[in-house]
VEXSEGU-56593 format. One record per residue: x, y, z of N, C-alpha, C in turn; residue in three letters. Coordinates in pm, whole numbers, plus 50000, padded with zeros to 5 digits. Example, Ala and Ser with C-alpha at 12.3 -4.5 7.8 and 13.67 -1.06 7.14 Angstrom:
<markes>
513194943150780512304955050780513204967050780Ala 512854977550708513674989450714512905000350787Ser 
</markes>
This chain:
<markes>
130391764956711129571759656602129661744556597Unk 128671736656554128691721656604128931716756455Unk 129661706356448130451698756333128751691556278Unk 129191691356101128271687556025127631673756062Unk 126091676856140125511661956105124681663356282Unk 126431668456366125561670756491124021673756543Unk 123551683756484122281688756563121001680356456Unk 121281667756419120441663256307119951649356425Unk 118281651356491117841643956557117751627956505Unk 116761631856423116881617556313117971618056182Unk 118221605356181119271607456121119691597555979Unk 118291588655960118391578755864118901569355864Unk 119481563755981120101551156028119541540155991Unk 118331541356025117341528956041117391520656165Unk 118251523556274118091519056402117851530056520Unk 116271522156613115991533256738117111539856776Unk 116711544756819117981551956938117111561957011Unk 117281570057154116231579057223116841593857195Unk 117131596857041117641606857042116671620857047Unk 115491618057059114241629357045113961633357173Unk 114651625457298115151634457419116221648957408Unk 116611647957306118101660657261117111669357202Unk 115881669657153115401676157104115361694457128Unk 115891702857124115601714957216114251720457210Unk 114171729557291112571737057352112131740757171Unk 110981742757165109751744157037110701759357023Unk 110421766856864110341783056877109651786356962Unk 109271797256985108061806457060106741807156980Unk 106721808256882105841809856769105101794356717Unk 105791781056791105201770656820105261762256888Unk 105061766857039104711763557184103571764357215Unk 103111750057215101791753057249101431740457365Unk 101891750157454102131738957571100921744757669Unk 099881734357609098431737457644098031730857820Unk 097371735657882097011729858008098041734058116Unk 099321737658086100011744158202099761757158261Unk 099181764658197098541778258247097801785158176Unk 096731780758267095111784458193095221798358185Unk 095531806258232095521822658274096611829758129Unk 097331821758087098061828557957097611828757829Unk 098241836557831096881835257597098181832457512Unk 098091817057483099271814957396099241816157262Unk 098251822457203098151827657133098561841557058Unk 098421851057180099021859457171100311859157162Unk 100781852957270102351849057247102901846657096Unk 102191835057067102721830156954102901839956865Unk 101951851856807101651860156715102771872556757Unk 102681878256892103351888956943104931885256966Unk 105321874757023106851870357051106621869457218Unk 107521860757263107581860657410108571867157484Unk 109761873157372110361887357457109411896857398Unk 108831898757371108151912557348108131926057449Unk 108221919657578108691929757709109611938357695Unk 110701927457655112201929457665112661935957509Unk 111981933457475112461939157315112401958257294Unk 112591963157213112121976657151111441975857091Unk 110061972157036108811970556984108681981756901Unk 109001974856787108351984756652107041996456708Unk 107502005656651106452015456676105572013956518Unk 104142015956521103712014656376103772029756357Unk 103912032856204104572042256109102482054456176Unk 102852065456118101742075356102100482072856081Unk 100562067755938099322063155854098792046955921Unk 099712037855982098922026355990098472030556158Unk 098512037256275098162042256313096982048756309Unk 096922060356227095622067956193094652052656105Unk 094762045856086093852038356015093532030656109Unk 094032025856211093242014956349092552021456440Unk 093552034156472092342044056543091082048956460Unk 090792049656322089792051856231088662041956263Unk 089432033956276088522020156263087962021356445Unk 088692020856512088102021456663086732033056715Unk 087392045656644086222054356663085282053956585Unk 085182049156451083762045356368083392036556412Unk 083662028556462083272010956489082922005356362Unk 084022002056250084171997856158085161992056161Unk 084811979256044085891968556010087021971955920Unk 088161967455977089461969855946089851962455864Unk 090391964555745090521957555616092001959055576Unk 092971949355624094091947755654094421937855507Unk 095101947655412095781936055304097621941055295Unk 097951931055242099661929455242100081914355177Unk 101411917355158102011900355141102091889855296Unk 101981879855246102161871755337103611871855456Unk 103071873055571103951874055701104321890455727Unk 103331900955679103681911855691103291920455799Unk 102521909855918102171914155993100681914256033Unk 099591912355889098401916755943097821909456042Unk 097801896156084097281890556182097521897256319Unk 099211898156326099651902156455099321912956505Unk 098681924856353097751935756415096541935756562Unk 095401927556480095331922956601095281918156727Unk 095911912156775096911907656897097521916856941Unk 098281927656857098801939956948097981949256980Unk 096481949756955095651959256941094541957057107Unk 094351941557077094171936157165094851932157309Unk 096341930857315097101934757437097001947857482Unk 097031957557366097221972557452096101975657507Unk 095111975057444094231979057523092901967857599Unk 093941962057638093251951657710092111948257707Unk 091641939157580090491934057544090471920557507Unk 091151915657627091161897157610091421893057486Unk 091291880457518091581867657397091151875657231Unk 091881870657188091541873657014090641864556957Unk 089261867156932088431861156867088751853956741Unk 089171842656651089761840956542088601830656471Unk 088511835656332087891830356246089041826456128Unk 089191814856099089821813855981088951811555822Unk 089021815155759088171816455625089071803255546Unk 088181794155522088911785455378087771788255280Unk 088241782255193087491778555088085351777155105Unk 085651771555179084231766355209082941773655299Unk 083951782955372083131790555503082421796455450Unk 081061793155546079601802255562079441811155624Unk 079011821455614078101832355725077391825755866Unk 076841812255846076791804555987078171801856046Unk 078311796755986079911789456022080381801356130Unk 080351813956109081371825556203080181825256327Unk 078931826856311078011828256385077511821356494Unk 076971805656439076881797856560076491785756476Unk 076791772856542076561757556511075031751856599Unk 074851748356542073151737956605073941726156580Unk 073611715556673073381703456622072571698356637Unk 071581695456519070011690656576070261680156573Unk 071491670456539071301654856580071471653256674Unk 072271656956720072941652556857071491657856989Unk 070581665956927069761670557002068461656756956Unk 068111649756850067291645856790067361632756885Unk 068451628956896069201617756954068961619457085Unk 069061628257209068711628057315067261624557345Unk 066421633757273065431633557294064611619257235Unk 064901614857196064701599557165064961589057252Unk 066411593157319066831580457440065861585057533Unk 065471597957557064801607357671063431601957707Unk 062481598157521061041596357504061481580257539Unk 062431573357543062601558257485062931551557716Unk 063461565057769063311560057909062241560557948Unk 061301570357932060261577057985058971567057945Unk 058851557757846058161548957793058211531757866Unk 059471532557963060001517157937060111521358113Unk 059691505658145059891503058271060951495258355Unk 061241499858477062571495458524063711482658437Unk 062821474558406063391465658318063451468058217Unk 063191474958137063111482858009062231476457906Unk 061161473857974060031466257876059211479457886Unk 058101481257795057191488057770056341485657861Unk 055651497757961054321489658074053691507658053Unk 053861515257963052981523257939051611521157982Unk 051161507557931049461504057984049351505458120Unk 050171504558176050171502058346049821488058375Unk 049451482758525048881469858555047811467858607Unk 047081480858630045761479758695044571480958578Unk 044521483858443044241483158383043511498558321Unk 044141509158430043781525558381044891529458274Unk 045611520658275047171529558162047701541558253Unk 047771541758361048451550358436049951544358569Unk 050131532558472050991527658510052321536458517Unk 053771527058579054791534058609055381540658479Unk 054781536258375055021542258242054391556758241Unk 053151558458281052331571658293052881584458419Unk 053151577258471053841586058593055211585958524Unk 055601581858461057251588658417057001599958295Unk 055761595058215054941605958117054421621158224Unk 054051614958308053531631758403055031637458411Unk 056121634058422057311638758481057601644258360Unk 057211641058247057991644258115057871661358117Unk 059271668658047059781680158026059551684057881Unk 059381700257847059421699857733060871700757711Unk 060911693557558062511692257539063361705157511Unk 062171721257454062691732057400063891736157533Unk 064081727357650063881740557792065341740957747Unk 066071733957719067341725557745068191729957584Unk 067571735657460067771733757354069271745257316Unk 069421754857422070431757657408072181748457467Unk 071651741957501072941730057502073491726957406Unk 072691725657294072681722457136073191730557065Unk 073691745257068073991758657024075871759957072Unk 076411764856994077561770257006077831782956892Unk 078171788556972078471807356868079571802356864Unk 080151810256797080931813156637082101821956706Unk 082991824256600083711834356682082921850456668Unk 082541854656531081801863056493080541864256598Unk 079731851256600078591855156698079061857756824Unk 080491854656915080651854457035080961869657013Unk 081651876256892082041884856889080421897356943Unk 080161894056886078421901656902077581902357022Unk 078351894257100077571896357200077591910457295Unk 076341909957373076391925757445077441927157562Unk 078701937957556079641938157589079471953357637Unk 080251957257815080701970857805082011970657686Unk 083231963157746084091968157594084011956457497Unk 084531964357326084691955657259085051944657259Unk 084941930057169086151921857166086661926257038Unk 088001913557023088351917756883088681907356838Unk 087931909856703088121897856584088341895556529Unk 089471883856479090281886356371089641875456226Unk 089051881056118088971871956003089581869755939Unk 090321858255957091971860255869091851852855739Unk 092561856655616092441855055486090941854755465Unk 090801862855412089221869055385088961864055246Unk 089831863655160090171866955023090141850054951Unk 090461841055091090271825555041088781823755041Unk 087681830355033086741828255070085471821954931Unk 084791821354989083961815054839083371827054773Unk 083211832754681082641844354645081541851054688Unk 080831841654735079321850554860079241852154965Unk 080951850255069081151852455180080921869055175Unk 082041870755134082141889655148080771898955186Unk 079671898855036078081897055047077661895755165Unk 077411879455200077041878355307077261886355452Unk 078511888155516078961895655580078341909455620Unk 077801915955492077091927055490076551933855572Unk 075241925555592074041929055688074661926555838Unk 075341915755906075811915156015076561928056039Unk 077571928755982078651939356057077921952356040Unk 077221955355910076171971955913075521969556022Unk 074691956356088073491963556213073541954956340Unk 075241945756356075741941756449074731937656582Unk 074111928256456073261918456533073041907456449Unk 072081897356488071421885256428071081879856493Unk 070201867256435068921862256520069281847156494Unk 068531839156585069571823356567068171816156540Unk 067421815056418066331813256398065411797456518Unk 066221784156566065881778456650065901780956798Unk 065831794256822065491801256929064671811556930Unk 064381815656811063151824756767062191819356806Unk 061951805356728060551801456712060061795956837Unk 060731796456947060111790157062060971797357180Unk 060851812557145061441818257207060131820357341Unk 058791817557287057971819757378057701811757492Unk 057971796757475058531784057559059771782557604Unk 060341794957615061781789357687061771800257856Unk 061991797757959062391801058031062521819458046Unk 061661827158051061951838658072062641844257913Unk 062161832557855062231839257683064041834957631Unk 064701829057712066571829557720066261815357722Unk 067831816757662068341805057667069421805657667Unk 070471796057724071711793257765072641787357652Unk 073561797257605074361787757497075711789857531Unk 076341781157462077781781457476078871791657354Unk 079701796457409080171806957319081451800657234Unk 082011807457199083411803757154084721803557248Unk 084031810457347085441813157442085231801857549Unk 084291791457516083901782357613082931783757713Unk 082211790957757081441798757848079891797857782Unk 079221796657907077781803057865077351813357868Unk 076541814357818075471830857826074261829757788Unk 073501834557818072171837857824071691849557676Unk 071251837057573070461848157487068761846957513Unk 068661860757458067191867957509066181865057372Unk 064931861757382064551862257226065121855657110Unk 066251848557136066531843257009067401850256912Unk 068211865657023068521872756867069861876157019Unk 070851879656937072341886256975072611899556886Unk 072871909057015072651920656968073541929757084Unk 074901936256996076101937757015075761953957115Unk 076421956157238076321970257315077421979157241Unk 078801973357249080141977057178080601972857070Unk 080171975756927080411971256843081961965056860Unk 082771953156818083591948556819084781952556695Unk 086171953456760086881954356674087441944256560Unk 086961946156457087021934656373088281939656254Unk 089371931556234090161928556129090171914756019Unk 089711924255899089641914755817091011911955710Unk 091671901655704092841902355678092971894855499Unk 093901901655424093671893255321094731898655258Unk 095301888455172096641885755086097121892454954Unk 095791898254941095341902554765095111895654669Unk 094721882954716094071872554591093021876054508Unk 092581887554570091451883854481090541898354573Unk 089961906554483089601918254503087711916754560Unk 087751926654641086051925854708085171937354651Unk 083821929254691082521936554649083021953854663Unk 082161962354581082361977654647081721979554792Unk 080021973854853079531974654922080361971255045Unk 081531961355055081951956055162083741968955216Unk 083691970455052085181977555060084521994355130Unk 083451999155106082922014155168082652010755340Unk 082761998355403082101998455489083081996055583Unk 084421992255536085831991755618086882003955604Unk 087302002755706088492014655682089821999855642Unk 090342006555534091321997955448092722005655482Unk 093541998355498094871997455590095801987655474Unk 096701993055408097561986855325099261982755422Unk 099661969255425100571969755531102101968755419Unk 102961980255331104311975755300104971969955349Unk 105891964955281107231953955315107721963355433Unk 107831953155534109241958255639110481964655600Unk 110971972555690112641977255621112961967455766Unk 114721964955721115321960655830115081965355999Unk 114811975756030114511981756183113321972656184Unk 112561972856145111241961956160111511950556177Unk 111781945456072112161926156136113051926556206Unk 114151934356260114621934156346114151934656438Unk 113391939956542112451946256604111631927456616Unk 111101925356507109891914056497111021902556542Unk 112451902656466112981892556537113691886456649Unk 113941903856741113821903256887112601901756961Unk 111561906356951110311904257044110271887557024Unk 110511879356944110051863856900111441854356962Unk 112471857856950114021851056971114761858757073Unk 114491870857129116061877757195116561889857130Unk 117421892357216118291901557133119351895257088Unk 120301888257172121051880457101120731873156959Unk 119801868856966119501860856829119041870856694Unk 118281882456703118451891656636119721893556611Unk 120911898856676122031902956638122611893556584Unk 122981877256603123401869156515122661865556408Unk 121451867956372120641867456235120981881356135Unk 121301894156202121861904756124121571902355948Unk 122521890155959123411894055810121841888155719Unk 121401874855808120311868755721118941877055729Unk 118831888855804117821894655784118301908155635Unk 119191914755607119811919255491119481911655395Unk 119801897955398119971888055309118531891055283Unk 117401883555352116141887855309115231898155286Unk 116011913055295115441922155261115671921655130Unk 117231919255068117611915454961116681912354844Unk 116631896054882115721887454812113941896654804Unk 113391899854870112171902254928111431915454799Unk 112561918154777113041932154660112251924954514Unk 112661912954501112301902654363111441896354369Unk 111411885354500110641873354539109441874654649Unk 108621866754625107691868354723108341859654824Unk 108561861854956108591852955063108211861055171Unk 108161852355333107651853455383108641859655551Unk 107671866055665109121868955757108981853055840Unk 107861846955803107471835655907108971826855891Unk 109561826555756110541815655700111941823555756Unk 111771836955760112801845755814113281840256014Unk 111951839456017112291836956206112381818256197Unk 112161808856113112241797656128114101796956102Unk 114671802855962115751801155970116221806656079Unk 116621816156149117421823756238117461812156363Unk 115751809356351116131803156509117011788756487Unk 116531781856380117211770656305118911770956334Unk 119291779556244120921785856244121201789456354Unk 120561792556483120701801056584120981785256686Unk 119821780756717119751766656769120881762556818Unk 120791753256669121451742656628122841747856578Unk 123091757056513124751762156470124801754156379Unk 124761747256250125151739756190126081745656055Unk 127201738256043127611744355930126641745555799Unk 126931751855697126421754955578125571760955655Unk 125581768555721124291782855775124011784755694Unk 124171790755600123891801455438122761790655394Unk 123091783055340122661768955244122011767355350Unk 121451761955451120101759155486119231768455537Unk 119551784255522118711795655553118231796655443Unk 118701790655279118141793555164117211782555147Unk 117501770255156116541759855217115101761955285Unk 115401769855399113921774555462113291787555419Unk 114181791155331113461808855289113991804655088Unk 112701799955044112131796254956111241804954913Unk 110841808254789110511819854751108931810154708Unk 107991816654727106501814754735105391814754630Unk 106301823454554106051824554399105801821154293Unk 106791805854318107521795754227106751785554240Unk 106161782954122105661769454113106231755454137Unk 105451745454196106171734254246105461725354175Unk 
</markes>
């Protein structure tokens, strides 16, 4: 165990020193050591744990079981509520490893989110703007003076011959388009993807509503590809998705082969429409018993580090009985105490596992 003060990087001195070389490796749960391998989903990681191999992986109980398979064979949205850190996100992600259906689609809901917002972005400036520098070359001659008139006196000057060359601007207009996670989610797929809408419940009161009509007929139409769906190229156009990639929409409309597995996740802030609650299979997630975060805190840390957290996972089943908290603050202390070793273990596991409840 390392003497009081040791594992403390900064230290309030007020003079440099290169002590943020001592720093040790990130948790697992925030490594996000992007660009070293394109081929891994660190995402998943983060959510699932990076022993997860090596671990004994919670088995889920009967009933939360029968409710994801419910949801898979209706092709209905999964309506995942619980306290905070109880798992519902990571539903996804394990749903999505097992049965191998790539990357996890993620929508986060604040305050503000639209029914576009999940779907897809236009930017007509950034499009308004091209096509302006586009009309503004096509007008102006090598020197960038205006000779539209030409010099022979027909107006078919080098200005007119850059006008014969001119394109319509619709051809190109899916450059301008990016789907959503929801719209990438929709697209025509042999298998599902899966999508996670996490905190549903932060949402503005006409999200839920909105939602409606998409997930009942798991389609929609991207109205600036409608209207000139007849000027584009074999009727398609090329947009960019969420997963980074293009694709080819037809007509102007996205329209799903495999309906997608969608989890909608939410805290219990705040209760939903009836229309939206008949149209999900609803999945209630209880507090963990110890075999569980145990379990959650080997797949994320080890086994070793599970077994030296023991006493502080008790400790927080304890507390968890009274207080709202969270397991996220559960795996920050362990690895913290685990780390670093610092005396007063106790006293700074109570430090990071702060009860959520309590007004500040």
């Amino acid at each position: 165990m390392s003497e009081p003060g040791e594992w403390l990087i900064y230290r309030g001195a007020g003079e440099p020193h290169g002590g943020i070389s001592q720093l040790p490796p990130p948790p697992p749960w925030r490594d996000f050591a992007g660009g070293d391998d394109t081929s891994s989903n660190g995402s998943a990681d983060r959510r699932l744990g990076g022993y997860r191999h090596e671990a004994e992986l919670h088995r889920p109980g009967a009933e939360e079981l029968e409710m994801i398979n419910a949801a898979l064979y209706l092709r209905r949205p999964l309506l995942v509520t619980g306290s905070p850190g109880a798992g519902k996100s990571t539903l996804a992600h394990s749903v999505a490893h097992e049965l191998g259906l790539g990357r996890v689609l993620r929508w986060p809901i604040v305050s503000r989110s639209t029914l576009l917002d999940g779907l897809y972005h236009y930017d007509a400036i950034a499009r308004l703007q091209d096509v302006q520098i586009a009309a503004h070359r096509a007008s102006s001659g090598p020197d960038g003076t205006d000779d539209a008139g030409g010099t022979d006196g027909t107006g078919t000057g080098t200005g007119g011959a850059r006008g014969a060359e001119y394109r319509d601007p619709s051809a190109d207009i899916g450059s301008y388009i990016r789907l959503g996670p929801l719209g990438t989610a929709l697209l025509p797929s042999a298998l599902p993807r899966v999508l996670l809408i996490d905190e549903l419940d932060k949402s503005d009161i006409d999200l839920p509503n909105d939602l409606l009509n998409v997930l009942e007929e798991g389609e929609f139409g991207i109205p600036e590809l409608e209207r000139i769906a007849d000027r584009l190229p074999d009727g398609e156009a090329e947009v960019l998705t969420d997963d980074g990639t293009k694709v080819k929409v037809r007509g102007g409309r996205v329209q799903c082969r495999a309906f997608p597995f969608v989890v909608l996740t939410s805290n219990g802030e705040r209760d939903f429409p009836a229309p939206l609650m008949r149209r999900c299979i609803h999945l209630e997630l209880g507090r963990p018993d110890h075999q569980r975060l145990a379990t959650f805190v080997r797949a994320h840390l080890g086994d070793e580090a599970a077994r030296a957290g023991d006493d502080l996972i008790a400790h927080f089943l304890e507390r968890s009985r009274s207080e709202l908290i969270s397991t996220d603050q559960l795996l920050n202390a362990i690895y913290l105490t685990d780390a670093a070793a610092p005396a007063g273990r106790d006293r700074l596991a109570d430090l990071l596992i702060q009860r959520l409840d309590r007004p500040r």
